[in-house]
C-alpha positions in Angstrom: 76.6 91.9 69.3 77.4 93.6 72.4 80.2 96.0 72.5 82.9 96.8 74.9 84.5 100.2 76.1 88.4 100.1 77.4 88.0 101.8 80.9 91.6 103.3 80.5 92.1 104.0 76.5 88.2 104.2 76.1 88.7 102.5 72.3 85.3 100.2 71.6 86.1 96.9 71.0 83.3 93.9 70.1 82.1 91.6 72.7 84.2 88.9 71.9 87.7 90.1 72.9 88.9 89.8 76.6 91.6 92.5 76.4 92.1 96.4 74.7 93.7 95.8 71.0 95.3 99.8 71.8 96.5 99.8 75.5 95.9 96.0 76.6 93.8 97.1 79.1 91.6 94.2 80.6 88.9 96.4 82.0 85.9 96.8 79.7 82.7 97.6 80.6 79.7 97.8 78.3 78.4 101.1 80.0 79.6 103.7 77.8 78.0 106.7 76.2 78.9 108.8 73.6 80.9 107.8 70.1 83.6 109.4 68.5 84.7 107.9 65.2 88.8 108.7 64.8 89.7 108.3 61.1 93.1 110.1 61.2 95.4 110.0 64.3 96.7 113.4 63.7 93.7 115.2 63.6 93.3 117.7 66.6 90.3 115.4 68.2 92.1 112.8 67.9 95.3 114.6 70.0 92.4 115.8 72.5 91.3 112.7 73.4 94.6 110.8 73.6 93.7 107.9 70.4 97.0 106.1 68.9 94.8 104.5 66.3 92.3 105.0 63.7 88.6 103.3 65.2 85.6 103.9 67.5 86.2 105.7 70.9 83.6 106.2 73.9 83.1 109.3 75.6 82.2 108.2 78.9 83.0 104.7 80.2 82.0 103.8 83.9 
């Protein structure tokens, strides 16, 4: 299953959805790099990289 990155939120979505479930976004591009797995929204990584939920966030999206 191919996997998606939102361009603007970065949150990694499955290949099946057309827009973001975060921002709504409807760029995604499947050339990302880089994981970061956010399991608690108020963490300080999670404040650094600007996630409103709990899921799977690319690094670098092109």
């Amino acid at each position: 299953m191919k996997q998606l990155a939102c361009r603007k939120c970065k949150f990694i979505t499955s290949g099946e959805e057309k827009r973001c479930p975060v921002c709504g976004g409807s760029e995604l591009s499947d050339e990302w790099s880089g994981l970061v797995i956010i399991l608690d929204v108020n963490s300080k990584l999670a404040e650094m990289i600007g996630a409103k939920r709990e899921g799977r966030y690319a690094i670098k999206v092109r």
